[in-house]
Kinemage of the C-alpha trace (Angstrom):
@kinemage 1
@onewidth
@group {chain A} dominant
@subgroup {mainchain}
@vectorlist {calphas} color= white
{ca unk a 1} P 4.829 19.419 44.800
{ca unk a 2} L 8.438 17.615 45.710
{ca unk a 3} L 9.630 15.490 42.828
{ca unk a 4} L 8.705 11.893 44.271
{ca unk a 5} L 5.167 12.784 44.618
{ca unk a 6} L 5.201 14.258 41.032
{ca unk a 7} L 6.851 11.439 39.996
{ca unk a 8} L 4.334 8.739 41.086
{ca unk a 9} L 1.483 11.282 39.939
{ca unk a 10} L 2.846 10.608 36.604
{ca unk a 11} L 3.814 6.579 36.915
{ca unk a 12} L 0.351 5.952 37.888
{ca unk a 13} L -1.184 7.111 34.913
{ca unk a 14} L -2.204 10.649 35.380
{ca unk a 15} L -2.203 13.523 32.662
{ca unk a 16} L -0.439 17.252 33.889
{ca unk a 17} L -3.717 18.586 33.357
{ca unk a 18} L -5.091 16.713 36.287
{ca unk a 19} L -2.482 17.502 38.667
{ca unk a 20} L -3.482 20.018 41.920
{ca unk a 21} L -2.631 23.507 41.512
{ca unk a 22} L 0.369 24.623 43.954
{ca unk a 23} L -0.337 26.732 46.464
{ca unk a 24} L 1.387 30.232 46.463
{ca unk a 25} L 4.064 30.645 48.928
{ca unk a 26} L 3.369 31.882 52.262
{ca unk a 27} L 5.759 34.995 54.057
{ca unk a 28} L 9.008 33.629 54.857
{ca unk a 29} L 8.961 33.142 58.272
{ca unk a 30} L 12.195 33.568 59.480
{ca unk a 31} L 12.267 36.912 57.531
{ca unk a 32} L 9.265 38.215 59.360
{ca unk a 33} L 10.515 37.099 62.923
{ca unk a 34} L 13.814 38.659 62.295
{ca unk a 35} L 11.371 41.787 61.011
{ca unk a 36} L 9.862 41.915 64.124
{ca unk a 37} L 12.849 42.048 66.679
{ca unk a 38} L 14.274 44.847 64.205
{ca unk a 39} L 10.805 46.323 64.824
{ca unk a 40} L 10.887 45.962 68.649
{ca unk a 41} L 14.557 47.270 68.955
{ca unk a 42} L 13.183 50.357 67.205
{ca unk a 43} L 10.115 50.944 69.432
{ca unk a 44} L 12.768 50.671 72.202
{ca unk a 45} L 14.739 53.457 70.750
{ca unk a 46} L 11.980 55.790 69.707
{ca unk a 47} L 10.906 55.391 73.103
{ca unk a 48} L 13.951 56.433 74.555
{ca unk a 49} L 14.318 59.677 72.138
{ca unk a 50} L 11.085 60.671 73.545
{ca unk a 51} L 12.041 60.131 77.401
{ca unk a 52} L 15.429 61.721 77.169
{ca unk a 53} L 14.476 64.841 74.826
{ca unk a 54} L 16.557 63.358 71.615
{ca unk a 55} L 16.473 64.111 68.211
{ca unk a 56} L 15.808 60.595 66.186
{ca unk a 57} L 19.711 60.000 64.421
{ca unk a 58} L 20.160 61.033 61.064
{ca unk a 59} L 19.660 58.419 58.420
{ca unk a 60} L 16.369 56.500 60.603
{ca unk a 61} L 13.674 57.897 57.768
{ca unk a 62} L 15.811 55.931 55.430
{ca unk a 63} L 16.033 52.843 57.940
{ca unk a 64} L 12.787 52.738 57.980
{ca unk a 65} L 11.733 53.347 54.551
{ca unk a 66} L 13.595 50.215 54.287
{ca unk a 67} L 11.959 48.399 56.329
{ca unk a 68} L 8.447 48.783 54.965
{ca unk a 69} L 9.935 47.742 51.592
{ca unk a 70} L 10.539 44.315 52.874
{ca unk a 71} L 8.019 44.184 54.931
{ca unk a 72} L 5.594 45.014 51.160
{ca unk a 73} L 7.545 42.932 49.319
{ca unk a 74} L 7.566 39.796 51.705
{ca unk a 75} L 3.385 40.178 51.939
{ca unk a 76} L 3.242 40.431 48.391
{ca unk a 77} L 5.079 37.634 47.797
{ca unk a 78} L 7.740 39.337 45.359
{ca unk a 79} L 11.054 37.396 46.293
């Protein structure tokens, strides 16, 4: 709730106990866009390991691992 409407919650009489619940926070959005290009340049890569015979680069389980951590912690809402 931003301060001024907390503010005239209280000036107009009412107790804590009566104020709304907050809502939870949503994803951060800009974290999950930026998620999703980092996702798309890797489907562009994969794809071209499999096209040209490659072996994925050393270090991409890791990458990846990474990835899904955010990715967990973001929809779980642990920031």
């Amino acid at each position: 709730m931003p301060l001024i409407s907390f503010a005239r919650w209280r000036l107009l009489g009412s107790s804590i106990s009566d104020m709304p619940a907050l809502a939870a926070p949503g994803p951060d959005l800009l974290l999950m866009a930026e998620l999703k290009r980092l996702g798309n340049n890797l489907n562009q890569l994969v794809r071209l390991f499999h096209r040209e015979k490659h072996e994925p680069p050393i270090g991409l389980d890791g990458v990846l691992d990474e990835i899904r951590r955010l990715i967990n912690r973001e929809l779980a809402g642990d920031r």
